[in-house]
C-alpha positions in Angstrom: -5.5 -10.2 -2.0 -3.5 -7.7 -3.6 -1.2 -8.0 -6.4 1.3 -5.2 -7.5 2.2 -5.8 -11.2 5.5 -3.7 -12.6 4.5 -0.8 -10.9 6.5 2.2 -11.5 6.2 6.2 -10.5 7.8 8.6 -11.8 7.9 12.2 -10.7 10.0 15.9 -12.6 13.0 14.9 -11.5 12.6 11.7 -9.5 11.7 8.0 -9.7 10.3 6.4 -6.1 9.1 3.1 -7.6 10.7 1.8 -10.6 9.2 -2.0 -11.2 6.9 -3.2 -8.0 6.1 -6.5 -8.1 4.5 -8.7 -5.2 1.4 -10.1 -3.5 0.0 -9.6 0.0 -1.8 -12.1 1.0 -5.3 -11.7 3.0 -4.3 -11.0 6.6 -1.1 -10.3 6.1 0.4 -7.8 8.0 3.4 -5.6 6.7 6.0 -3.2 7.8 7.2 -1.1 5.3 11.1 0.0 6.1 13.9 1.5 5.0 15.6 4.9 3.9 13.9 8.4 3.2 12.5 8.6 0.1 12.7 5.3 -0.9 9.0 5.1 -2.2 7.5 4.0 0.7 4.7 6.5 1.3 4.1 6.2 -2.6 3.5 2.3 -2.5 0.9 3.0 0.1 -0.8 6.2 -2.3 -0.2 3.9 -5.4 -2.4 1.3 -3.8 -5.3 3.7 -2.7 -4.9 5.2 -6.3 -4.1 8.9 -4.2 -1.0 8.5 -6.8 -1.8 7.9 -10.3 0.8 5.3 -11.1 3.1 5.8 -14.3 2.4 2.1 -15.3 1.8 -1.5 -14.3 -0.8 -2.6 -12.4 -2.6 -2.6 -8.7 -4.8 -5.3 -8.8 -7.1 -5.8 -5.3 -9.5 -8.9 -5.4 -9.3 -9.4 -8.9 -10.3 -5.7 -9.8 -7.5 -3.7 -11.9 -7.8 -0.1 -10.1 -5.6 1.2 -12.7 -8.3 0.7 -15.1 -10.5 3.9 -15.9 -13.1 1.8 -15.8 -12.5 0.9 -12.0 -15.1 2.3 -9.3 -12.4 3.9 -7.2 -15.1 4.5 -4.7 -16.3 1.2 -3.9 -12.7 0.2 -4.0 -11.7 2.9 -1.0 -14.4 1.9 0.9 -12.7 -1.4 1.6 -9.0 0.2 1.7 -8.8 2.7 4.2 -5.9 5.0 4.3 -4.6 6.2 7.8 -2.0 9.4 7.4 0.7 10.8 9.4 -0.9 14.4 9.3 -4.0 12.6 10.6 -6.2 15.1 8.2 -9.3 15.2 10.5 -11.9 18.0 9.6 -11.2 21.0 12.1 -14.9 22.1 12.3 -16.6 19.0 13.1 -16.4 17.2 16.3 -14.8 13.3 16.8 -18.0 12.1 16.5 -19.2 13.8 13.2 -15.8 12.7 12.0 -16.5 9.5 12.2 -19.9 9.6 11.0 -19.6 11.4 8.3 -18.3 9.0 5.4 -20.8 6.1 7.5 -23.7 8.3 6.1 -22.2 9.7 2.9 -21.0 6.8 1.4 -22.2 3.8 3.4 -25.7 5.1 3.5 -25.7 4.7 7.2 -28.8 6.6 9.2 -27.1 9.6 11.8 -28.4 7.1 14.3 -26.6 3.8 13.2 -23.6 6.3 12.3 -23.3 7.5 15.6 -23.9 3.9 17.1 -20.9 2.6 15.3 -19.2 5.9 16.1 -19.6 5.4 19.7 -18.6 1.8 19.5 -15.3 2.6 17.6 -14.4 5.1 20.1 -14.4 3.5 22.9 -12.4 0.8 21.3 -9.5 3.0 21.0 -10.3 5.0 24.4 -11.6 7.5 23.5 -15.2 8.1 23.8 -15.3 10.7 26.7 -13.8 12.9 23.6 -16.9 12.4 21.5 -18.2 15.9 21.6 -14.8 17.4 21.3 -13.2 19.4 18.3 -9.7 17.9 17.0 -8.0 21.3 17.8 -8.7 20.4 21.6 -7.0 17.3 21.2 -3.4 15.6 21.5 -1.6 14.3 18.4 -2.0 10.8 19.8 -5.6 11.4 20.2 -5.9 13.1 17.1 -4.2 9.6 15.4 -6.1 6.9 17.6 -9.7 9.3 16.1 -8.5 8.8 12.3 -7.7 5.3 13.1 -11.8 5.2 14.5 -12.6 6.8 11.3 -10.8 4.5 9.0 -12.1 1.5 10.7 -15.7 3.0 10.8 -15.7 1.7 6.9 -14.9 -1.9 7.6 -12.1 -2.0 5.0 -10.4 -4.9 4.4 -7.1 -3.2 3.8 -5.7 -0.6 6.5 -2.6 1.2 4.9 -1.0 3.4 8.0 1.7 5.8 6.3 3.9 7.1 9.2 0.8 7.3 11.9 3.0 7.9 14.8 5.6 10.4 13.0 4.6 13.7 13.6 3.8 12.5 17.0 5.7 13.7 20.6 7.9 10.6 21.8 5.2 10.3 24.6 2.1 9.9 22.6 3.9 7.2 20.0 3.0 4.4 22.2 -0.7 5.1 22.8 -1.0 4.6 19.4 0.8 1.7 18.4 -1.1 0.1 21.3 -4.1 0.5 19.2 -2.1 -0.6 16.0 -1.3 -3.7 17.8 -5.3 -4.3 19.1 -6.4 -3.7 15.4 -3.6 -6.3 14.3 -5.5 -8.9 16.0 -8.1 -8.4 14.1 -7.5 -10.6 10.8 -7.4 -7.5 8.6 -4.9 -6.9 6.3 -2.6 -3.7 6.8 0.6 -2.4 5.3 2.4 -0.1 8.0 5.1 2.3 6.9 7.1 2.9 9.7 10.8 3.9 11.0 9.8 2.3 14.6 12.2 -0.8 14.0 11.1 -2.6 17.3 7.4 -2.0 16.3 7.5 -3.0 12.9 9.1 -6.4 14.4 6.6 -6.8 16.8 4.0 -6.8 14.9 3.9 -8.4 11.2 4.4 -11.5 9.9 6.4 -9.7 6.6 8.7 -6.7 6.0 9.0 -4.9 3.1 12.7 -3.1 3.2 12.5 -0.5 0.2 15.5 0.7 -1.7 16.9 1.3 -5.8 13.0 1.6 -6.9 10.9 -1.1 -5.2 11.3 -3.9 -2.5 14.6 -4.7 -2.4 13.9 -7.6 0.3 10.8 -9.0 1.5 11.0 -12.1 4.3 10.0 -12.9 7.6 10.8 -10.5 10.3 13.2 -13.1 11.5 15.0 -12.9 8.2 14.7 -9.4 7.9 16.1 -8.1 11.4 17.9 -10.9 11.9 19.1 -12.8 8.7 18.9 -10.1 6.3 20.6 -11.4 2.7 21.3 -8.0 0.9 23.6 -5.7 2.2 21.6 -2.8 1.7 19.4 -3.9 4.2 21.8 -5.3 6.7 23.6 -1.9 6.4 19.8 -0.1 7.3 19.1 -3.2 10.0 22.3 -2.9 11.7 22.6 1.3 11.4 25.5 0.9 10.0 27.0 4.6 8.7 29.1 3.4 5.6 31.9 5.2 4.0 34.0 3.8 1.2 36.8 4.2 -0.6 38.9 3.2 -3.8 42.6 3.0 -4.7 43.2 2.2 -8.4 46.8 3.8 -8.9 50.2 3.7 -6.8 50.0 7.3 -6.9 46.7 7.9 -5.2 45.3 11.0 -3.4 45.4 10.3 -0.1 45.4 13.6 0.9 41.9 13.8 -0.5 40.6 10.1 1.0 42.1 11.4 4.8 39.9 14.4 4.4 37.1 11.8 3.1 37.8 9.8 6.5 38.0 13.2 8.3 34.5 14.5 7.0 33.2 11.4 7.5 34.3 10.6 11.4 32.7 14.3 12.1 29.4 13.9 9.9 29.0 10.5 12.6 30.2 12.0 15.6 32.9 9.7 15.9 35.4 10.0 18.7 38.8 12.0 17.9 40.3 9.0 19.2 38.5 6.7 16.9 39.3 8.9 13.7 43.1 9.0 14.4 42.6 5.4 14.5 40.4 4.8 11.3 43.4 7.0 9.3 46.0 4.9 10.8 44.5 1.7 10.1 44.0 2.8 6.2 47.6 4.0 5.5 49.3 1.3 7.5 46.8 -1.2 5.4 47.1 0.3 1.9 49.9 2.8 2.2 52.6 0.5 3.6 51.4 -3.0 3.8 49.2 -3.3 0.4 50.8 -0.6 -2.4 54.5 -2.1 -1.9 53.2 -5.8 -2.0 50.9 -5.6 -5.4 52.1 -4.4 -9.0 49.2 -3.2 -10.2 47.1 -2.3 -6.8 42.9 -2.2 -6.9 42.0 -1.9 -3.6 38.4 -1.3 -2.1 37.9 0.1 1.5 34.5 0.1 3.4 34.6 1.3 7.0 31.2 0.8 8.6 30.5 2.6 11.9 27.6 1.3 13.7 25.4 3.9 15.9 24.4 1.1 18.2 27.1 -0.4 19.4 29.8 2.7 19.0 32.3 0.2 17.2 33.7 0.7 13.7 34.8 -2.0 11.1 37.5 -1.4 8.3 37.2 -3.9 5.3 40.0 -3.9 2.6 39.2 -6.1 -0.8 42.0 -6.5 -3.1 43.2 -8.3 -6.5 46.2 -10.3 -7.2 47.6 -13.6 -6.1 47.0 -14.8 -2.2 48.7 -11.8 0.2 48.1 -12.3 4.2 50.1 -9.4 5.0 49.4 -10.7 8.8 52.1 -13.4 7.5 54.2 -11.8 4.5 54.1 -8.5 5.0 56.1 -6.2 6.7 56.4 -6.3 10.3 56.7 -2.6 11.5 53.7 -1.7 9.5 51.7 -4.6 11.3 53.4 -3.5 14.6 51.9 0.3 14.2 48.3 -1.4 13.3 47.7 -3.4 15.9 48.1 0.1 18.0 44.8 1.2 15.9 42.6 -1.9 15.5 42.5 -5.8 16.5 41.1 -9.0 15.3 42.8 -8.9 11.9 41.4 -11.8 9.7 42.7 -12.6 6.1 40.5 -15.1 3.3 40.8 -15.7 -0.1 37.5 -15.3 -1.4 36.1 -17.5 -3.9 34.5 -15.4 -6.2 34.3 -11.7 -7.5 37.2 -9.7 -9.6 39.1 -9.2 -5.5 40.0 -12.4 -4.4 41.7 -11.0 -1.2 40.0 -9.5 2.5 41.0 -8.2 5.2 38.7 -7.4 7.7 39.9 -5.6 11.1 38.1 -4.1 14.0 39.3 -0.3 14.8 39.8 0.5 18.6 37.8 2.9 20.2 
């Protein structure tokens, strides 16, 4: 078992993990998700101790290996590390990398080394490449060998940061067939990866990183599915986001249609789309909303998903109850309907905007 207590890292001029705090169980298996440079290769160095952490704790089987007291060799013994960059040594051959750390810090005989060596290989397919250097093999190869290596220890843990990343699309699946094999072994492993339809497949838990730690951990069901913060919804669902405020009768909105403009381009979105996403906000806000409300604070989200190609425009409000589907003026509502459909009105219980509108913009 592994228990992360308060864990923070802090680099110059950034801070990846802020306060960690979990357990992974024995056999669990987790994918690690969400945005660059959200900590997620640093959780997997922080546990390994490659990354000093700033403070807290990292607690595997009971043994603190923040402590200066821990044996941080003993404890990497039974964590291996798999990398993205696969860092196999360039002058030995498969089979000397694999044996090497048998016999250097197992105490293994070359002969039981090599056994094991062998064994391991052919597991992952590849013991015709034995006698080969890694410089005459493919990434994929070159990843399913450090996988070999790592498992040549018998850890207990298996952190994979990235292992199919700086791979060609045609190798990726080679190697996440031996990820999947190794998943059935009962060992635990953490897996940072950005291949959302493998990281489903194969754990029983998902981390989803953001702000400093793990903003969501739950089921992949929950997670994919069912995900309760919008952060990770937005990430799940590829959701490109763009939003927008309106605190004043006199607003810019030069400014926000060149916002909407530089947007729609930075997402590729359609000309057609964009000349609807700008109509739908200045019939919404300009006619419908700024005439209707004395004091007007307005919030606009437009989410644009990658998937699907389809764009939603959100509008939050204050004031009393305004469907301007019902109340408001007719020529506005007229001109939006041109630019999106499905316009839905509620009064919201709670929060400082009590009104919503949500709409969906034409393609």
């Amino acid at each position: 078992m592994i228990e992360l207590k308060h864990l923070r890292k802090e680099y110059d001029i950034v801070t990846p993990l802020k306060d960690v705090n979990t357990v992974i169980n024995d056999g669990d298996i987790i994918s690690v998700i969400g945005p660059s440079g959200t900590g997620k290769s640093t959780l997997l160095r922080c546990i390994n101790m490659l990354e000093t952490p700033t403070s807290g704790q990292v607690i595997i089987n009971g043994v603190d290996v923040t402590s200066p007291k821990c044996d941080l060799g003993k404890i990497r013994q039974k964590t291996g590390m798999v990398f993205q960059s696969f860092n196999l040594f360039g002058h030995l051959t498969v089979i000397e990398n694999i044996m090497l750390a048998q016999a250097d810090l197992l105490g293994k005989s070359r002969q039981e080394a090599y056994d094991e060596g062998m064994r391991l290989l052919r597991t992952v397919g590849l013991a015709d490449k034995a006698l080969k250097y890694p410089d005459e093999l493919s990434g994929g190869q070159k990843q399913r060998v450090a996988i070999a290596r790592t498992l040549a220890m018998d850890p207990d843990t298996i952190l994979l940061d990235e292992p199919t990343s700086a791979l060609d699309p045609t190798m990726v699946g080679e190697v996440q067939a031996v990820i999947r094999e190794l998943a059935t072994t009962g060992k635990t492993m953490l897996i940072v990866t950005h291949e959302m339809n493998f990281a489903r497949s194969i754990c029983n838990r998902v981390f989803y990183m953001d702000e400093g730690g793990i903003y969501e951990d739950g089921t992949p069901e929950q997670i994919f599915e069912h995900p309760q913060k919008e952060k990770t919804r937005r990430f799940i669902k590829k959701l490109k986001i763009l939003e927008l405020e309106v605190h004043d009768k006199d607003y810019d909105l030069p400014g926000i249609q060149s916002a909407i403009d530089a947007y729609c381009m930075k997402n590729r979105i359609s000309g057609r789309m964009t000349a609807h996403l700008q109509l739908a906000f200045e019939e919404t806000v300009q006619q419908l909303l700024i005439p209707a409300l004395s004091e007007p604070e307005i919030s606009c989200t437009f989410e644009y998903s990658e998937e699907k190609g389809t764009a939603v425009f959100t509008v939050l409000y204050g004031g009393e109850a305004f469907d301007p589907a019902t109340a408001g003026d007719k020529l506005p509502l007229a001109v939006l309907k041109s630019a999106a459909e499905d316009l839905r009105y509620e009064r919201l219980e709670e929060g400082e905007l009590k009104n919503r509108i949500t709409m969906n913009i034409l393609p």
